[in-house]
PyMOL Python script that loads the backbone (N, CA, C, O; Angstrom):
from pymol import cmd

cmd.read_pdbstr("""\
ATOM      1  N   UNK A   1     -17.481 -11.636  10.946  1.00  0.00           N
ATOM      2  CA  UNK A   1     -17.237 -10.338  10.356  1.00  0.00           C
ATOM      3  C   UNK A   1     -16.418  -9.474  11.329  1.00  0.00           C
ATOM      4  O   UNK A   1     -15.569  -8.702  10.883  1.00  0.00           O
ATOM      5  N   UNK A   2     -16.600  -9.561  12.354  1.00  0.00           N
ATOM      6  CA  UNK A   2     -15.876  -8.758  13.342  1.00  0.00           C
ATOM      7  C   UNK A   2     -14.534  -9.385  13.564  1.00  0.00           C
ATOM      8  O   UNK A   2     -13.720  -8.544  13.945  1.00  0.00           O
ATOM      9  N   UNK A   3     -14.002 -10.694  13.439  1.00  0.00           N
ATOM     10  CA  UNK A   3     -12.646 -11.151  13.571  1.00  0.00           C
ATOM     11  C   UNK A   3     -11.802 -10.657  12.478  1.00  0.00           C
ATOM     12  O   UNK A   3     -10.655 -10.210  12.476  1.00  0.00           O
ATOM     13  N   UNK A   4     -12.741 -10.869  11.465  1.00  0.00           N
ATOM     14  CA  UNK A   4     -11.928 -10.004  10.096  1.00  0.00           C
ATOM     15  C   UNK A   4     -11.697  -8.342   9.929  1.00  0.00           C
ATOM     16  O   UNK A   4     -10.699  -7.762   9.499  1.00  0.00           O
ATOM     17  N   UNK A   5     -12.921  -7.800  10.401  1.00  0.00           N
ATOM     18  CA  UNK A   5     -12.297  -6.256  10.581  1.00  0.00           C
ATOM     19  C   UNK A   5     -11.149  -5.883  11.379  1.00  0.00           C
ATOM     20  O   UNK A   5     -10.480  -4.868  11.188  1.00  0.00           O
ATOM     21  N   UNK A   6     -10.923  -6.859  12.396  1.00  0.00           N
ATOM     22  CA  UNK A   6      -9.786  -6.533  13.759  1.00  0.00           C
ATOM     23  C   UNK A   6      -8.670  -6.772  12.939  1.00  0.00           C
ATOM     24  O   UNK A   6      -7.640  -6.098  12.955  1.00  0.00           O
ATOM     25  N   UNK A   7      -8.963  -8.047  12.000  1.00  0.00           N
ATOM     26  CA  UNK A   7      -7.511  -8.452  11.505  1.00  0.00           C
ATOM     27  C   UNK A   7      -7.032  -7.559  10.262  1.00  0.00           C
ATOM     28  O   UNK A   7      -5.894  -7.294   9.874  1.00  0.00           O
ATOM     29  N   UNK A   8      -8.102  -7.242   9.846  1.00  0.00           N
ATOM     30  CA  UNK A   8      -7.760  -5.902   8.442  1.00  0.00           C
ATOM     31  C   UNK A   8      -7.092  -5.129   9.211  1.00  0.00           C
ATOM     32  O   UNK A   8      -5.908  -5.136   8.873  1.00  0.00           O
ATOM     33  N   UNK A   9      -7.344  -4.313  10.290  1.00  0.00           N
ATOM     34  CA  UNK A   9      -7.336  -2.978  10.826  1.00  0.00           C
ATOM     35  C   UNK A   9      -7.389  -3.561  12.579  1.00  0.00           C
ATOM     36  O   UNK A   9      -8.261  -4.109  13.253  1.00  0.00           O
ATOM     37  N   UNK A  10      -5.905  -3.087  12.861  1.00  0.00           N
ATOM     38  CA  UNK A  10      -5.859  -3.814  14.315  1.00  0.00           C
ATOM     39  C   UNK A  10      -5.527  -2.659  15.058  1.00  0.00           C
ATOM     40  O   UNK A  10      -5.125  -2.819  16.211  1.00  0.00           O
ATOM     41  N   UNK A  11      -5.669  -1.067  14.402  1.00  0.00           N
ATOM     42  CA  UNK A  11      -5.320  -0.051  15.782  1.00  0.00           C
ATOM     43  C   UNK A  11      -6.599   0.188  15.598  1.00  0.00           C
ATOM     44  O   UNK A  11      -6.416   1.405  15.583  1.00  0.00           O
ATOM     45  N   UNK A  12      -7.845   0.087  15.430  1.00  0.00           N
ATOM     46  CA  UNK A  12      -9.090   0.549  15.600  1.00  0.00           C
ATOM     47  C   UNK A  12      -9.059   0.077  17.257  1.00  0.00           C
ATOM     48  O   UNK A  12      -8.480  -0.831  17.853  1.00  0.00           O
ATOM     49  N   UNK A  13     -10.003   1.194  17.684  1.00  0.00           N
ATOM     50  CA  UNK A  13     -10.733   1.027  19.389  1.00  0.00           C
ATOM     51  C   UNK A  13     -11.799   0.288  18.815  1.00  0.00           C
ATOM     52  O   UNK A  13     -12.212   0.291  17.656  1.00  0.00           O
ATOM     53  N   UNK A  14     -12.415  -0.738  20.428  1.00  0.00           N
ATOM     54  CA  UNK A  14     -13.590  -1.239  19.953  1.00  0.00           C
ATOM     55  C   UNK A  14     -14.723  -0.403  19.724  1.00  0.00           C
ATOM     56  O   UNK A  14     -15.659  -0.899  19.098  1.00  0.00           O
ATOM     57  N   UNK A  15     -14.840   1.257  20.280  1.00  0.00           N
ATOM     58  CA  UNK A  15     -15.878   1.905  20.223  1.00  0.00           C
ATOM     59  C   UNK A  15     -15.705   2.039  18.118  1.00  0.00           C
ATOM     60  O   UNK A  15     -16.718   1.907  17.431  1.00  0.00           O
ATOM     61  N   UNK A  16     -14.708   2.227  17.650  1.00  0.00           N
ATOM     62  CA  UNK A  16     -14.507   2.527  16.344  1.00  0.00           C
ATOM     63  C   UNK A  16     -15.406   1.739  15.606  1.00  0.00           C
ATOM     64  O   UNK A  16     -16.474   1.962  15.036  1.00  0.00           O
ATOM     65  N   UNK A  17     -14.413   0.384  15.833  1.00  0.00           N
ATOM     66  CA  UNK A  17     -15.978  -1.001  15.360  1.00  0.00           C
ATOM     67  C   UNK A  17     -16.823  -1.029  15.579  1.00  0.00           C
ATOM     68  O   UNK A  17     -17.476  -1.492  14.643  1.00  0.00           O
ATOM     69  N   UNK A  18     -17.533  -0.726  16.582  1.00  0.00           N
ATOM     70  CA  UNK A  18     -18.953  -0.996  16.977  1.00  0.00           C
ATOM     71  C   UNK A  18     -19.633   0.411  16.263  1.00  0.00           C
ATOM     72  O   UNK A  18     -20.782   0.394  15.824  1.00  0.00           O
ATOM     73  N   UNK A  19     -18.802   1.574  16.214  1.00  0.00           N
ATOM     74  CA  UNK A  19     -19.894   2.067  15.059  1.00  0.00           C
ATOM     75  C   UNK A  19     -20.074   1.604  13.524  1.00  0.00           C
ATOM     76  O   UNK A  19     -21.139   1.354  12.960  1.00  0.00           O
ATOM     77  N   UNK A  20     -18.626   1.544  12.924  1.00  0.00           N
ATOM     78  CA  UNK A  20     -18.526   0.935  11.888  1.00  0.00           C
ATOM     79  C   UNK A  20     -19.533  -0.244  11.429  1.00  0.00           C
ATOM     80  O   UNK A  20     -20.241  -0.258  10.422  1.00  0.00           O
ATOM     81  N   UNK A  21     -19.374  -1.499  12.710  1.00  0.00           N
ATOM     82  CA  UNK A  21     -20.589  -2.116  11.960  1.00  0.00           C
ATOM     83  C   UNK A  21     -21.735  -2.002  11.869  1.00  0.00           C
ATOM     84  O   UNK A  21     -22.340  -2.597  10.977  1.00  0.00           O
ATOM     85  N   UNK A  22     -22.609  -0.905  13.103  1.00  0.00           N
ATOM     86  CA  UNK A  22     -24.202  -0.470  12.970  1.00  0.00           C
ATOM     87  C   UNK A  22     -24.268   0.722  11.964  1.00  0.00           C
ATOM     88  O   UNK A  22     -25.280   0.843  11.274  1.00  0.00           O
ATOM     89  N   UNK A  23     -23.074   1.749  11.829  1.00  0.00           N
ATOM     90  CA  UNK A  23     -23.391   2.270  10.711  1.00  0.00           C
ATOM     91  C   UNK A  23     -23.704   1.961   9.092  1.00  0.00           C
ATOM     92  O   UNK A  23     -24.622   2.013   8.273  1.00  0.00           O
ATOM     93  N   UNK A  24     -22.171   1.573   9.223  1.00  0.00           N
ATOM     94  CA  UNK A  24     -22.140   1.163   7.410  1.00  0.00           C
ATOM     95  C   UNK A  24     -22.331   0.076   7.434  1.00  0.00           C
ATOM     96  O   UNK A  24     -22.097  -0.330   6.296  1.00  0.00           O
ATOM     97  N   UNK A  25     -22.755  -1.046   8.304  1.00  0.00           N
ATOM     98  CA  UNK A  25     -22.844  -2.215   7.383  1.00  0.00           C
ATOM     99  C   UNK A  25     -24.244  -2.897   8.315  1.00  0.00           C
ATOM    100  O   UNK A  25     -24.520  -4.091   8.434  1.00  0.00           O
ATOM    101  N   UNK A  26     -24.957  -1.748   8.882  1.00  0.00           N
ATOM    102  CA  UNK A  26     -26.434  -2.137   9.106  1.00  0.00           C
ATOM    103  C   UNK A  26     -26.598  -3.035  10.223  1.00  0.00           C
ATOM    104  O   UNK A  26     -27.701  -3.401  10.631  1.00  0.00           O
ATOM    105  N   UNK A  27     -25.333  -3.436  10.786  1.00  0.00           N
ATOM    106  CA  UNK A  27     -25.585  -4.693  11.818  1.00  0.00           C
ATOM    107  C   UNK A  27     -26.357  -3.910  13.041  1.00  0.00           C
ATOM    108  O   UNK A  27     -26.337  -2.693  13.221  1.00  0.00           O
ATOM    109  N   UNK A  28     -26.961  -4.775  13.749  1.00  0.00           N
ATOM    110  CA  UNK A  28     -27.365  -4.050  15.714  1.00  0.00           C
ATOM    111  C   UNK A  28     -26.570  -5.055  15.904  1.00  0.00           C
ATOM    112  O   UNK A  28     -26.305  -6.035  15.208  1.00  0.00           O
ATOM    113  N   UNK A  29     -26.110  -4.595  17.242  1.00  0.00           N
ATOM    114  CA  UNK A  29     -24.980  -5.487  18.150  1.00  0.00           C
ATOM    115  C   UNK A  29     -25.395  -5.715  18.996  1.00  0.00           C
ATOM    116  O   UNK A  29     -25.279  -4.747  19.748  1.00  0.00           O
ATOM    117  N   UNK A  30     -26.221  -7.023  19.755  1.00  0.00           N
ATOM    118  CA  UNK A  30     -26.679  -7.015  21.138  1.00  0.00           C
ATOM    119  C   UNK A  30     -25.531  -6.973  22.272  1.00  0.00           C
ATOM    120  O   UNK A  30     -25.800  -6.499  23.375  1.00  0.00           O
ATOM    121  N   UNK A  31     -24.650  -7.319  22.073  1.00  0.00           N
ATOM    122  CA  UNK A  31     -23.659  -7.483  23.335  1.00  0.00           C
ATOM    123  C   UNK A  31     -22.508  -6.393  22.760  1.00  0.00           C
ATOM    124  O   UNK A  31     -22.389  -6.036  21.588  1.00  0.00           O
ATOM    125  N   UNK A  32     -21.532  -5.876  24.140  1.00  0.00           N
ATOM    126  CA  UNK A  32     -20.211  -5.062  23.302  1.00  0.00           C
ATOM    127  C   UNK A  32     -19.137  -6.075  22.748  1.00  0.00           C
ATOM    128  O   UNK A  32     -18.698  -7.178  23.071  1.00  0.00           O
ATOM    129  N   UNK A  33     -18.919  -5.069  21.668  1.00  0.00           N
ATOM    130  CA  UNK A  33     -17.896  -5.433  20.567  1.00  0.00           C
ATOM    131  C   UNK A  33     -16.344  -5.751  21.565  1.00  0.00           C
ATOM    132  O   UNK A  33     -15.515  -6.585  21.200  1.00  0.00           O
ATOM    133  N   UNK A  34     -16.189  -4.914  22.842  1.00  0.00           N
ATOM    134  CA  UNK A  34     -15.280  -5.128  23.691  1.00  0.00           C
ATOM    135  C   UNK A  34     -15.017  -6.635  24.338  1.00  0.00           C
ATOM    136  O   UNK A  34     -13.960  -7.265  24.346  1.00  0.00           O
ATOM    137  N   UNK A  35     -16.181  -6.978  24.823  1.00  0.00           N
ATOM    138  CA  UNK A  35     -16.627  -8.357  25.312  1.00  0.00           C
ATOM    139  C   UNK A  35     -16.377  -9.419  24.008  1.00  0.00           C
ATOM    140  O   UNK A  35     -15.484 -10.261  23.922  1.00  0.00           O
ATOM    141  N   UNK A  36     -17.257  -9.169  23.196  1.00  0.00           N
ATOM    142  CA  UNK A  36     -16.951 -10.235  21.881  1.00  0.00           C
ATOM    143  C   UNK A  36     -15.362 -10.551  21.448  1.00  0.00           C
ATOM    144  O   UNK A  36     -14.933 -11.523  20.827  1.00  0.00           O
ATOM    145  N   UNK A  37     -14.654  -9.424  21.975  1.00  0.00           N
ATOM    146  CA  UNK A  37     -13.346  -9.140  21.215  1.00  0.00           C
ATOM    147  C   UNK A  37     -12.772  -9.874  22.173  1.00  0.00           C
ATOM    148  O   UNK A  37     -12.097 -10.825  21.780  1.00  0.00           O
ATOM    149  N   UNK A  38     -12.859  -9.682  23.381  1.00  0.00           N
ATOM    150  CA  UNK A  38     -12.033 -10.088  24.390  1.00  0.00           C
ATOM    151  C   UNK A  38     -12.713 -11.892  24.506  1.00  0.00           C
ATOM    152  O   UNK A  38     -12.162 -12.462  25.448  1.00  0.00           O
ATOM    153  N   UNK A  39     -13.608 -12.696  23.860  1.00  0.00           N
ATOM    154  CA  UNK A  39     -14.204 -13.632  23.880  1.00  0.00           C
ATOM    155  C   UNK A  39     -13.321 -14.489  22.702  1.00  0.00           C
ATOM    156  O   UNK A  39     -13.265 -15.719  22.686  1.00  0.00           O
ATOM    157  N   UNK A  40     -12.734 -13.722  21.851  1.00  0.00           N
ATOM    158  CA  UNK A  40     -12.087 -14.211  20.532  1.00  0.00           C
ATOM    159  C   UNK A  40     -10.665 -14.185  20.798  1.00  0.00           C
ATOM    160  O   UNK A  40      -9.896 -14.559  19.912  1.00  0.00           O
ATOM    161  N   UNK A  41     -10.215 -13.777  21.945  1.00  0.00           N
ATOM    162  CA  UNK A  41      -8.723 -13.874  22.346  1.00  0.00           C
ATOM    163  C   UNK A  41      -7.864 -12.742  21.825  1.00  0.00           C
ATOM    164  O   UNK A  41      -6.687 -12.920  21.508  1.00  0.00           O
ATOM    165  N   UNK A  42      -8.589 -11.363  21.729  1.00  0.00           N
ATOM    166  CA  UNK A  42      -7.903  -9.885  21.177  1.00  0.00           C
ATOM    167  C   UNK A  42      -8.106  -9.270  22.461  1.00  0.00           C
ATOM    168  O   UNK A  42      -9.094  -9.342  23.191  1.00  0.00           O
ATOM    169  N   UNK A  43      -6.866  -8.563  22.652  1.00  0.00           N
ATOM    170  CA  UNK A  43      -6.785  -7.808  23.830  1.00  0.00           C
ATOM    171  C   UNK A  43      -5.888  -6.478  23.843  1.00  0.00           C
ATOM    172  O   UNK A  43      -4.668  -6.317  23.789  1.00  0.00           O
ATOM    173  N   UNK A  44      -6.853  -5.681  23.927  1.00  0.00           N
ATOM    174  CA  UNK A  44      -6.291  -4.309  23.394  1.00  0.00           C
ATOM    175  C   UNK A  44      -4.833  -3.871  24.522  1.00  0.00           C
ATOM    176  O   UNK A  44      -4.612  -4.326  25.644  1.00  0.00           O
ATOM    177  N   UNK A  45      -3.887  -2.686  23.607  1.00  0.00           N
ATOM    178  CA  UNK A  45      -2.768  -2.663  24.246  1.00  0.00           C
ATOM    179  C   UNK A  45      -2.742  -1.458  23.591  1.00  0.00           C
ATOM    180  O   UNK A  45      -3.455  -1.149  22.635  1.00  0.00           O
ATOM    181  N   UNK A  46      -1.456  -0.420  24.413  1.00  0.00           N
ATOM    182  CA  UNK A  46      -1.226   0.823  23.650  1.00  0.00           C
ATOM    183  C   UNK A  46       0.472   0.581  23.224  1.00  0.00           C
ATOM    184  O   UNK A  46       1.387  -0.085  23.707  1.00  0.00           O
ATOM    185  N   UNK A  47       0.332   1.480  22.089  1.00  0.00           N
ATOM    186  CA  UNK A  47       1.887   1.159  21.637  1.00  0.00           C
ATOM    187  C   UNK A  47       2.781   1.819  22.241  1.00  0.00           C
ATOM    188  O   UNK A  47       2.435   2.932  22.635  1.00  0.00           O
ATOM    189  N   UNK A  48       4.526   1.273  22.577  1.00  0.00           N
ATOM    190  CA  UNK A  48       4.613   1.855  23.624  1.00  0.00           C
ATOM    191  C   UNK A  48       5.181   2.966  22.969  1.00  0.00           C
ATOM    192  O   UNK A  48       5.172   3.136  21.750  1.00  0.00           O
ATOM    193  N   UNK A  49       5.823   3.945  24.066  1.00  0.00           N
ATOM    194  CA  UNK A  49       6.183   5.115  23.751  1.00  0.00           C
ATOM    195  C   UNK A  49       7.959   5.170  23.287  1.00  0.00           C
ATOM    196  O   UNK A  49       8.655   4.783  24.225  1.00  0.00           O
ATOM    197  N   UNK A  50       8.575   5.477  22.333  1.00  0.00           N
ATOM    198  CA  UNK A  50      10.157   5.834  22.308  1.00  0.00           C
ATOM    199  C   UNK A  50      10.219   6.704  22.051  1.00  0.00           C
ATOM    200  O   UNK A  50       9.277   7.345  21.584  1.00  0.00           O
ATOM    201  N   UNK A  51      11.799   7.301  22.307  1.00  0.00           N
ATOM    202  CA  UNK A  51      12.323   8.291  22.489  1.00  0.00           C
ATOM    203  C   UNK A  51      12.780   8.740  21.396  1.00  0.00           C
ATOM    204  O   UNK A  51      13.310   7.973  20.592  1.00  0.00           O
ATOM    205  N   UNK A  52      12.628  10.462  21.088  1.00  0.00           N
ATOM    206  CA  UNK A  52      13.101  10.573  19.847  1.00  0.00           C
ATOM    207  C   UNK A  52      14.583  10.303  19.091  1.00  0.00           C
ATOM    208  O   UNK A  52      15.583   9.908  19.691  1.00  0.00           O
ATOM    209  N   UNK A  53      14.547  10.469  18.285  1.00  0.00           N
ATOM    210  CA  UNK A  53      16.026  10.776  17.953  1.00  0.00           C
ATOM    211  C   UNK A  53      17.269  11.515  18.231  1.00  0.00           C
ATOM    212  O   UNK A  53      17.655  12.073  17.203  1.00  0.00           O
ATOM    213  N   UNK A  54      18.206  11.769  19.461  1.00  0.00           N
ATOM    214  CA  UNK A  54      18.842  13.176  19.318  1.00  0.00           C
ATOM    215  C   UNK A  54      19.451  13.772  17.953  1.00  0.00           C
ATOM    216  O   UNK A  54      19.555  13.241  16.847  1.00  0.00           O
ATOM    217  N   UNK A  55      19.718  14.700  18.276  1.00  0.00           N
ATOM    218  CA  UNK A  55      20.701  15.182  16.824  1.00  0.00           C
ATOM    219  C   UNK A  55      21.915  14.934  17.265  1.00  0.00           C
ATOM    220  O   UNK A  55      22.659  15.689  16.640  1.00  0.00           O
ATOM    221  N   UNK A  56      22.626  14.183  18.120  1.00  0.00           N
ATOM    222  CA  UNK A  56      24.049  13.928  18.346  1.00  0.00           C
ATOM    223  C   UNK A  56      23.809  12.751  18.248  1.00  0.00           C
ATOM    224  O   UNK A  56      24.866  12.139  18.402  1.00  0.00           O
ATOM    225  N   UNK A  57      22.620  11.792  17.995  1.00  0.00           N
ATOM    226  CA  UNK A  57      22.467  10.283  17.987  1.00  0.00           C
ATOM    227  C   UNK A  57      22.557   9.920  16.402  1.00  0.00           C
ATOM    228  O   UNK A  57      23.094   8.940  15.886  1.00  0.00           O
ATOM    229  N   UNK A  58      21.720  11.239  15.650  1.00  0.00           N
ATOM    230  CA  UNK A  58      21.402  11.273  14.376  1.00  0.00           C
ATOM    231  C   UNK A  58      23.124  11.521  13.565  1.00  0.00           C
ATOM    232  O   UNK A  58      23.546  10.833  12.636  1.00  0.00           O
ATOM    233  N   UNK A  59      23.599  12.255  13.991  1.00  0.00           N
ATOM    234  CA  UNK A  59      24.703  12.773  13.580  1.00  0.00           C
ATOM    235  C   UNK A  59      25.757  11.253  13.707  1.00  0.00           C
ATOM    236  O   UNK A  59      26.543  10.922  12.819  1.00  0.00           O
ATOM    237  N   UNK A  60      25.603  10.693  14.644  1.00  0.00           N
ATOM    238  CA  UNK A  60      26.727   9.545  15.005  1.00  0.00           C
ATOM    239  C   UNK A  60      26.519   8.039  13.749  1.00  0.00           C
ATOM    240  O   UNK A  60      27.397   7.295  13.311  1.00  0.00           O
ATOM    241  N   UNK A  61      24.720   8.041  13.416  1.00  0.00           N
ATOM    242  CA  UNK A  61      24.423   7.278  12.994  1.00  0.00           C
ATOM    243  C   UNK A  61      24.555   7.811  11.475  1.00  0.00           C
ATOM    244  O   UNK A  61      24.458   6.830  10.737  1.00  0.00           O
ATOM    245  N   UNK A  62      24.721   8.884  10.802  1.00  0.00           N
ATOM    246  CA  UNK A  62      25.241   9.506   9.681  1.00  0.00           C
ATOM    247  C   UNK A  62      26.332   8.789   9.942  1.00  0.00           C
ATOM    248  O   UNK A  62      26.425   7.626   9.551  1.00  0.00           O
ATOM    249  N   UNK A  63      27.511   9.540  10.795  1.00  0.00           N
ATOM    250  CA  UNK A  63      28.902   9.017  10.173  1.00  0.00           C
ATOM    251  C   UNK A  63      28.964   7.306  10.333  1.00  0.00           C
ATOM    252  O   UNK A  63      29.885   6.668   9.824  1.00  0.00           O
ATOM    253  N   UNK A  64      28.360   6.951  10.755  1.00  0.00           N
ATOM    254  CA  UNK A  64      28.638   5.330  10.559  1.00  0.00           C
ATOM    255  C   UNK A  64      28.081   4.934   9.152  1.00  0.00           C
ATOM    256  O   UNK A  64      28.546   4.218   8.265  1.00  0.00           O
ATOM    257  N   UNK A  65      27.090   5.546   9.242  1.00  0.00           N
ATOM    258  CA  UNK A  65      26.794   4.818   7.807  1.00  0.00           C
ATOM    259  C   UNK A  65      27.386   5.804   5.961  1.00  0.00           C
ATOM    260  O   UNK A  65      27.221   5.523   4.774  1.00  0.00           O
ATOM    261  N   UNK A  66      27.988   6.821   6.613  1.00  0.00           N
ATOM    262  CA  UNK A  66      28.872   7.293   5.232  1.00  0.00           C
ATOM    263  C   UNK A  66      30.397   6.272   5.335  1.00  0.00           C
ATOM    264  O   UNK A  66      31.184   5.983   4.433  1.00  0.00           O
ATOM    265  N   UNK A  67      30.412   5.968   6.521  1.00  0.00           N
ATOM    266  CA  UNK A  67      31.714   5.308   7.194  1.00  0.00           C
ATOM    267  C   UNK A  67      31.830   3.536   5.898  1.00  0.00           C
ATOM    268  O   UNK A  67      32.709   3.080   5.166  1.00  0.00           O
ATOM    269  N   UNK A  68      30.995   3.287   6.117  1.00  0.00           N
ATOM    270  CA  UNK A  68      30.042   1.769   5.339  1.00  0.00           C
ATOM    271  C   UNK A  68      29.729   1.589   4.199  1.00  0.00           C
ATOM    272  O   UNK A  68      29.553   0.461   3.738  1.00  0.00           O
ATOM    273  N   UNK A  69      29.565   2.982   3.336  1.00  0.00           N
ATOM    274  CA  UNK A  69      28.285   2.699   2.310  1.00  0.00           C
ATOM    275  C   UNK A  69      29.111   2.198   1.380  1.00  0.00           C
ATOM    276  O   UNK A  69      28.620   2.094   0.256  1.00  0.00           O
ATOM    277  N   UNK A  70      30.388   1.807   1.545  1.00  0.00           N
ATOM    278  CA  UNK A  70      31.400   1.421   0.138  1.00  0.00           C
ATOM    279  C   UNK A  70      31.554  -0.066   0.378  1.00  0.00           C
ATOM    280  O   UNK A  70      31.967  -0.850  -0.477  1.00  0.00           O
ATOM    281  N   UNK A  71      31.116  -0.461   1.861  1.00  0.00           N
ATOM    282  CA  UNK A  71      31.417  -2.179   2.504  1.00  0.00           C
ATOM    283  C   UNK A  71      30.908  -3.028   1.334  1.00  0.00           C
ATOM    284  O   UNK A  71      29.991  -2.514   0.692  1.00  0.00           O
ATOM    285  N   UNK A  72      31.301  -4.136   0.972  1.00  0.00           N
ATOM    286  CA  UNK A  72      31.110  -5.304   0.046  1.00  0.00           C
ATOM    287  C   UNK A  72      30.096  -6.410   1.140  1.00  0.00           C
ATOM    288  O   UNK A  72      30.020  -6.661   2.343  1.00  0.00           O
ATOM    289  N   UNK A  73      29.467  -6.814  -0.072  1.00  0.00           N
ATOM    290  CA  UNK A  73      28.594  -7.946   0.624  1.00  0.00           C
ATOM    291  C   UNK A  73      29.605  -9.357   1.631  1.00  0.00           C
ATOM    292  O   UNK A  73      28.959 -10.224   2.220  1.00  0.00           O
ATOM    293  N   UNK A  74      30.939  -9.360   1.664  1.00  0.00           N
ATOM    294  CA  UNK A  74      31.424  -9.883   2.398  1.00  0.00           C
ATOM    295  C   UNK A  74      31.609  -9.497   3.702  1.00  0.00           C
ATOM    296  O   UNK A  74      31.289 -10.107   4.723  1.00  0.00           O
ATOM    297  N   UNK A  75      32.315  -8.118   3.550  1.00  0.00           N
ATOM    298  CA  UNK A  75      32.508  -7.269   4.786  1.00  0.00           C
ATOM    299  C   UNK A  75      30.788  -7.190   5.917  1.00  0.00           C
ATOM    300  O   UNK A  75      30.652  -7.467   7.109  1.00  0.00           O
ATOM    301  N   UNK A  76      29.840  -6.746   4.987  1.00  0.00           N
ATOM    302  CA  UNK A  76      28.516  -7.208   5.610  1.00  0.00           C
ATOM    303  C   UNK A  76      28.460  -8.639   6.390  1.00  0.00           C
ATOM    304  O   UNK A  76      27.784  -8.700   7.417  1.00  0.00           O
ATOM    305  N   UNK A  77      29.080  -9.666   5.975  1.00  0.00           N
ATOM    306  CA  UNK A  77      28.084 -10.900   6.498  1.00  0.00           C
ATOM    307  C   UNK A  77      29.308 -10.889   7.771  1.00  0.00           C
ATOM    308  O   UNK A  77      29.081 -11.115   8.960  1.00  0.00           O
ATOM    309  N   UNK A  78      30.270 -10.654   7.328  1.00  0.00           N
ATOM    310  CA  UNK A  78      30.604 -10.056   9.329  1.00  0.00           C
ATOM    311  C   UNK A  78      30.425  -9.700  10.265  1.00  0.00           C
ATOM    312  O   UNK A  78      31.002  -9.830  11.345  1.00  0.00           O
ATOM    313  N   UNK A  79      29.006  -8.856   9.727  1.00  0.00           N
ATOM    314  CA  UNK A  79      28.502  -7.920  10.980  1.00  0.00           C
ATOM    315  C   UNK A  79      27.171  -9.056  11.843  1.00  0.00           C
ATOM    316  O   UNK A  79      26.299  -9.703  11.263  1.00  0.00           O
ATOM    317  N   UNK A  80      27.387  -8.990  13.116  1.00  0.00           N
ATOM    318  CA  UNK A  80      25.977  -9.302  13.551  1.00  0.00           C
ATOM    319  C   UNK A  80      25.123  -8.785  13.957  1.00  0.00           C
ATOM    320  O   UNK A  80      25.199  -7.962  14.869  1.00  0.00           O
ATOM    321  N   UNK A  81      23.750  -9.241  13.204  1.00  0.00           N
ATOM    322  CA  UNK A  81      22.803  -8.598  13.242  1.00  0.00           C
ATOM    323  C   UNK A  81      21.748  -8.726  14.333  1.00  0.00           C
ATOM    324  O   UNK A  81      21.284  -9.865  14.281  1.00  0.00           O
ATOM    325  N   UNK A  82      21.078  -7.863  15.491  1.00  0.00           N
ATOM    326  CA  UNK A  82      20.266  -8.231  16.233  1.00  0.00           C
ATOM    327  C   UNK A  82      19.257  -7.653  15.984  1.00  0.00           C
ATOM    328  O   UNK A  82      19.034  -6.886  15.047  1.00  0.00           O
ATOM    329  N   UNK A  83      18.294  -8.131  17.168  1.00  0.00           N
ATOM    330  CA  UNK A  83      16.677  -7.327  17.290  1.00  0.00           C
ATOM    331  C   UNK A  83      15.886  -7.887  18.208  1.00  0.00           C
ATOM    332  O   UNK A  83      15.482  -9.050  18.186  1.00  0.00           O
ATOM    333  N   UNK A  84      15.601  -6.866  19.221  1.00  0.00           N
ATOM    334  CA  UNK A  84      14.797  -6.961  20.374  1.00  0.00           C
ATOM    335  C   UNK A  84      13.538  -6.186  20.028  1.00  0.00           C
ATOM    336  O   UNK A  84      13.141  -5.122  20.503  1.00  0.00           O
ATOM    337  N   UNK A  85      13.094  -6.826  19.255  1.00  0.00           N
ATOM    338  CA  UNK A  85      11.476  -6.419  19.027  1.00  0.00           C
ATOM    339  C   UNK A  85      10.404  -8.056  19.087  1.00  0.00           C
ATOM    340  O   UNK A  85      10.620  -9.265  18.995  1.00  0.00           O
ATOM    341  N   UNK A  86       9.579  -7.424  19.231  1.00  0.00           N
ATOM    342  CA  UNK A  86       8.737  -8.852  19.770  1.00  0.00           C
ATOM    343  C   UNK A  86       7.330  -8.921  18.664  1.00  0.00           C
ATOM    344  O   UNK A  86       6.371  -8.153  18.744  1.00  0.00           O
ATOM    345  N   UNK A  87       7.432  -9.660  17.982  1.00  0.00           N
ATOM    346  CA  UNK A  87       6.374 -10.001  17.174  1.00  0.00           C
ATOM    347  C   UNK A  87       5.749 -11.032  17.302  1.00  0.00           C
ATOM    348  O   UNK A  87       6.281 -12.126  17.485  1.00  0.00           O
ATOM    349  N   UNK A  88       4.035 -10.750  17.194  1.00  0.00           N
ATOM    350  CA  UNK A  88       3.151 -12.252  17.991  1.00  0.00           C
ATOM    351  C   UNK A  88       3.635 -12.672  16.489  1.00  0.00           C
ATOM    352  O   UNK A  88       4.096 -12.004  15.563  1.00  0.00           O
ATOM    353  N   UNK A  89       3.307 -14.197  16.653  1.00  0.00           N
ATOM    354  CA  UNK A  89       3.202 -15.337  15.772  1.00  0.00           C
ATOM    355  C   UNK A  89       1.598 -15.976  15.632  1.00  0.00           C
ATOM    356  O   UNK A  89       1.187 -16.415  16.706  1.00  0.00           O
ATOM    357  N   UNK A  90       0.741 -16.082  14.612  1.00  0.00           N
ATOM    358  CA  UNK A  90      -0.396 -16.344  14.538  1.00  0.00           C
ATOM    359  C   UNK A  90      -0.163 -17.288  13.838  1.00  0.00           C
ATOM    360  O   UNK A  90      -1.085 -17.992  13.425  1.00  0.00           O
TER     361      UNK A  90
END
""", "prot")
cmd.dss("prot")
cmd.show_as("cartoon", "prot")
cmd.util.cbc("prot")
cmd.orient("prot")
């Protein structure tokens, strides 16, 4: 029950869960939900922080994309597309 709440709902703190399950769903927990969690291979992290938007960043990324919005699905597959974001794989 506790691998499945993490995986429903993965920004909960473990203090969150551990009330959640002695409240609403009646469990006692002999050991922490922290320990159990960290026993199941979940290991808490904070998200990181970015920077906002400027309004001269916002403004640049307007005219590019009024610049575009007429491009044909050919002119598109010209462009290359990246991404430096990191997603686990389960």
């Amino acid at each position: 029950m506790l691998k499945h709440t993490v995986r429903r709902s993965r920004q909960l703190f473990a203090e969150s869960i551990d009330k959640d399950l002695q409240t609403l769903r009646s469990l006692q927990i002999s050991t922490t939900v922290h320990r159990e969690l960290h026993g199941m291979g979940f290991h808490g992290s904070l998200a990181a922080s970015k920077p906002y938007i400027t309004k001269c960043n916002a403004k640049s990324r307007m005219q590019l994309c009024k610049a575009r919005r007429h491009w044909t699905l050919e002119e598109w597959r010209c462009v290359l597309w990246s991404d430096e974001s990191c997603f686990p794989v389960w």
